[in-house]
N, C-alpha and C positions, 0 to 999 in steps of 0.2 A: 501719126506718131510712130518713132521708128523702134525698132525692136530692142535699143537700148534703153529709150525712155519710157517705154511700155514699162520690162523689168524696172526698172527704177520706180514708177510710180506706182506695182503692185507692193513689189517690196516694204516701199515706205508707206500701204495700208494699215492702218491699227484698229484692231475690233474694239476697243475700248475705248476711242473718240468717234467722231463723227468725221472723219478721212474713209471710212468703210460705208460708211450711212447713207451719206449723201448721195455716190454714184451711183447705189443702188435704188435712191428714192426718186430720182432725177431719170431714171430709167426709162423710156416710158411703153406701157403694156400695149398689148397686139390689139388694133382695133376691129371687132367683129363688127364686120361686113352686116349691113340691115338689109337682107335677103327675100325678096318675095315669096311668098309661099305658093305653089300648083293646087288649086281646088279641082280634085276629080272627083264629082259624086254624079250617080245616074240620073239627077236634074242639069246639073251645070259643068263646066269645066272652064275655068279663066285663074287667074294672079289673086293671089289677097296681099293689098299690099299697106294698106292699115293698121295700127295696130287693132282697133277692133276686129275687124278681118281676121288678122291672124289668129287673136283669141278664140274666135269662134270656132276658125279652122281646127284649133289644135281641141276646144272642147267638146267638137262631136269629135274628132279621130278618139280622144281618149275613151269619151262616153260611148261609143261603139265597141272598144278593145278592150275596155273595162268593165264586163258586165256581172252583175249579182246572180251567184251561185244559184241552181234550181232547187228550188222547195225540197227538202225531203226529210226522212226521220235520220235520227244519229245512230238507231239499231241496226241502219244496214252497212256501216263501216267497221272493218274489222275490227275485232276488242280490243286488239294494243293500240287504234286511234282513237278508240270512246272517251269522250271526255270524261272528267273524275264524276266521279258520284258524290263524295261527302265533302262539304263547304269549307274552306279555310278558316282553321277553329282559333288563329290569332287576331284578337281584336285591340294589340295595342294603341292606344291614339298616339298621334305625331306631337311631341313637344317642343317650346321653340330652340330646344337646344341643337334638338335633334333636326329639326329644320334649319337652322344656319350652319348647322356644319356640311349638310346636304347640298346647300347653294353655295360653301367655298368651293366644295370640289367639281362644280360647272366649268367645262371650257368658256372663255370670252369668247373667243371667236366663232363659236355656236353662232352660225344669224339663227335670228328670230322668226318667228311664225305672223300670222298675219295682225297679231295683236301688235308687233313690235315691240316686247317685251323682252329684253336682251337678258342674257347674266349677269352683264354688268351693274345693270339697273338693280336686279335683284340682291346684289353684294351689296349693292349701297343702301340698301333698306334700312330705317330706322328702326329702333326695340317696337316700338308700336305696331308698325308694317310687318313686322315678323309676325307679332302674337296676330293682326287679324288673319294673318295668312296661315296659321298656326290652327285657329278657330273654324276660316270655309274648308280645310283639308281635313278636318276631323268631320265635319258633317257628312262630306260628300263618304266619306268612310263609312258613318255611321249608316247614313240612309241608303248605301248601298247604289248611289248614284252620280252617275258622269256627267257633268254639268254638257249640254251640246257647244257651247263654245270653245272648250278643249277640246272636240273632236273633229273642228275645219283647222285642213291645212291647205298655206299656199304652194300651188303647183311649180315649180319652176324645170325650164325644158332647157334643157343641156345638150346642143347636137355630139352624137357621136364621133368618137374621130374617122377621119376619110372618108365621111357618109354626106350624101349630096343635100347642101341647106337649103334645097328648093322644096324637097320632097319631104314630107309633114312625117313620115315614117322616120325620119332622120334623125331624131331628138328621144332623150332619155328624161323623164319625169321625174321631178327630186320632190319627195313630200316636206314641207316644213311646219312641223307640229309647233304648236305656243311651249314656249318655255316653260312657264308652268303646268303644262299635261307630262312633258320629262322628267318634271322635278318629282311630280306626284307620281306617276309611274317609279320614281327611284326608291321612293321612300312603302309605295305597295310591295315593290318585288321583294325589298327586306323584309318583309312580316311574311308573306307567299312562300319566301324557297325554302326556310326550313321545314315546312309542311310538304312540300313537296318530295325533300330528299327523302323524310321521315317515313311517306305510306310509298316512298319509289315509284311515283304515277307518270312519272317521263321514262318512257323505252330506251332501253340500250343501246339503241341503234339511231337514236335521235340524236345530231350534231348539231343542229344548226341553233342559233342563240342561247347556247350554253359555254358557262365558264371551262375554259381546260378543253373546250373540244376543238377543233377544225375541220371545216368544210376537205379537206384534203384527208382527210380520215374518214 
C-alpha cells in the first residue's frame, strides 16, 4: 500500500462505525513462544517441558521463595507497627442496596479468580441472588469469619520483559483473588476506615494502600 493510500484509508477511519474496529480486531496478537523450562535442583538438572512439569517447576520455585514468616510475638516490633488494640466498633450489616451498587462499580475486565466468577456475572444477578448474597456476607461479618474458599487464588506467571523464558526466575506471579473476596473486602473497608481515621492507628509515614498518598512520596 502506497503512502497515498495509506493516508487515504486512515483518513476515511471513523471511531463511530466499524471502519476503526475491524482493523483493529483483525489484528492478530504476538504469539508467545511455549518455552521449556531449566530444572536446576541439587537432585536433578534437565528441561520441563510439560505442562505439568512446568507447574511443578514453577510451584517449588515459588514454595521455596515464598516462605511463612518465623513464629514470633508482636511486642518485639516497634509501637508505630503494633497492631491496633481496640476491635472495629462498626457493625453495620451489608444491605442489598448497598450490595448492588458495590458490584455496579466493578471493572468487567477484572478476570476472575479461580472460581470463575466474573463481574459481569455478578451485574446480571437477579433481586433474589442479591438478597442471598446480601444474607452469606452479613454472616461472615457477623461470625467474624473468612470463608477458606475466598482465600485460594490463582497463580498466574507473567515473564518479565528482556528476562530469559527458560530460566524459572524469569516470571512475575499475578494473584487472582475470587470476585467476591473484592467485593467483600470493598464493602469491609467502608465500615474499617472511618474507625481508622477516627483513633489515627495508620502512621504518617505509611503510603502504601492509602487514598491521596503515593509511593513517590
Amino acid at each position: 500500500m502506497g503512502t497515498n493510500s495509506f493516508e487515504s484509508y486512515v483518513s476515511n477511519l471513523n471511531r463511530y462505525d466499524n471502519s476503526l474496529r475491524k482493523p483493529l480486531k483483525s489484528a492478530r496478537k504476538p504469539v508467545s513462544p511455549n518455552t521449556p523450562l531449566c530444572i536446576n535442583s541439587p537432585t536433578q538438572n534437565r528441561w520441563a517441558h510439560s505442562d505439568k512439569e512446568k507447574a511443578d517447576t514453577f510451584a517449588e520455585h515459588l514454595e521455596d521463595v515464598f516462605k511463612p514468616h518465623e513464629e514470633g510475638s508482636d511486642n518485639e516490633l516497634p509501637e508505630y507497627l503494633q497492631p491496633p488494640t481496640q476491635p472495629v466498633t462498626s457493625k453495620q450489616p451489608v444491605t442489598p442496596k448497598e450490595l448492588k451498587t458495590t458490584i455496579s462499580l466493578l471493572h468487567t475486565r477484572k478476570a476472575p479468580g479461580i472460581d470463575l466468577i466474573t463481574p459481569t456475572m455478578l451485574k446480571e444477578l437477579p433481586h433474589i441472588g442479591i438478597l442471598m448474597l446480601t444474607y452469606l456476607f452479613n454472616a461472615i461479618l457477623r461470625l467474624h469469619y473468612w470463608p477458606r474458599s475466598l482465600k485460594v487464588a490463582e497463580i498466574i506467571l507473567i515473564l518479565k520483559p528482556g528476562k530469559d523464558p527458560k530460566d524459572v526466575t524469569s516470571y512475575r506471579p499475578i494473584s487472582l483473588l475470587p470476585t467476591l473476596a473484592k467485593l467483600l473486602e470493598k464493602l469491609i473497608l467502608r465500615r474499617i476506615d472511618p474507625d481508622y481515621k477516627a483513633k489515627d492507628w495508620i502512621p504518617h509515614h505509611q503510603f502504601g494502600f492509602r487514598r491521596a498518598h503515593s509511593t513517590i512520596q
